[in-house]
C-alpha positions in Angstrom: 141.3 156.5 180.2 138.1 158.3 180.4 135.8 158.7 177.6 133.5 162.2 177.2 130.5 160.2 175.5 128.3 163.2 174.2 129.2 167.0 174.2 126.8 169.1 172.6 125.3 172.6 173.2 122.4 173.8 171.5 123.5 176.3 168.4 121.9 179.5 170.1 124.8 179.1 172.3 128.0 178.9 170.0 130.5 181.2 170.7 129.1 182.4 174.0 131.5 180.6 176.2 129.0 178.1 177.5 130.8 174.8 175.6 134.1 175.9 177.0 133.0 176.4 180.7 131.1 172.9 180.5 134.0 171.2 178.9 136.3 172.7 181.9 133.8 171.4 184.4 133.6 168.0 182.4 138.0 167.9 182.7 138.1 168.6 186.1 135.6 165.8 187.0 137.6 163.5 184.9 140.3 164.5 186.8 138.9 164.6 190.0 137.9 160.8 189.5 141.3 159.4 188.7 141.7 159.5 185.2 144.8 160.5 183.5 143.8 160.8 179.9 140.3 161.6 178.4 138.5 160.3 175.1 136.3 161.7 172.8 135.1 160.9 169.4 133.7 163.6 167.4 132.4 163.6 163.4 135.2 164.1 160.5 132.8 167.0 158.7 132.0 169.5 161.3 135.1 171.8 161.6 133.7 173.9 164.1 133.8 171.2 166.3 136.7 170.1 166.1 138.3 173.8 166.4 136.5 173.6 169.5 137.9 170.3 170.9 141.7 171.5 169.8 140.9 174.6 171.8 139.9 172.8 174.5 143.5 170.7 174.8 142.1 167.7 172.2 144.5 166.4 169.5 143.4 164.3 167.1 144.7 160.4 168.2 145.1 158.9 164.7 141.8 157.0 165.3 139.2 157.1 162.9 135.5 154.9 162.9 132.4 154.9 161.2 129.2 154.9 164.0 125.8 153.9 163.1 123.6 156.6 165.5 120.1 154.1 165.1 118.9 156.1 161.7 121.1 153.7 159.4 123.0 156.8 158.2 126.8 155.9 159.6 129.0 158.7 159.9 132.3 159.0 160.2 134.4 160.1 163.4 137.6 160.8 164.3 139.2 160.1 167.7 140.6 163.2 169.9 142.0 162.8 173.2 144.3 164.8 176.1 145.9 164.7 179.6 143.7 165.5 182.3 
C-alpha cells in the first residue's frame, strides 16, 4: 500500500480545481508504480479537507493518531484510504 505523505494547496487555490487535478495525477502515479491501495492521513478538524479526500475516492479507514508536526502542538488525524 502506498502512502500520499503531504497534499496541500495553497488557499488562493481552493475550489479552483487545482487539488483535484493534482490528486488525479498523484493516483495515477501510484498506480502506475504498482500499488493497489493508497494511504493518507489527514487532521480530524478541517472538514473541508476531508470533503475533499471523500471526493477524491478516500473513505475514512477506522484509523485514528495523534502526530507531533516539531512545534509540540500534537494534532489529531484520521486515516483515509482507496483502490488505485
Amino acid at each position: 500500500m502506498a502512502e500520499i505523505h503531504t497534499f496541500y494547496s495553497h488557499p488562493d487555490s481552493w475550489g479552483g480545481g487545482v487539488a483535484a487535478v493534482l490528486m488525479a495525477e498523484t493516483l495515477s502515479h501510484v498506480r502506475n508504480d504498482g500499488f493497489a491501495q493508497v494511504h493518507l492521513w489527514t487532521l480530524r478538524d478541517t472538514p473541508r479537507s476531508r470533503r475533499f479526500h471523500s471526493k477524491c475516492g478516500f473513505t475514512e479507514c477506522g484509523t485514528a493518531r495523534t502526530f507531533d508536526f516539531g512545534d509540540g502542538n500534537p494534532l489529531d488525524q484520521v486515516g483515509y484510504q482507496r483502490v488505485c
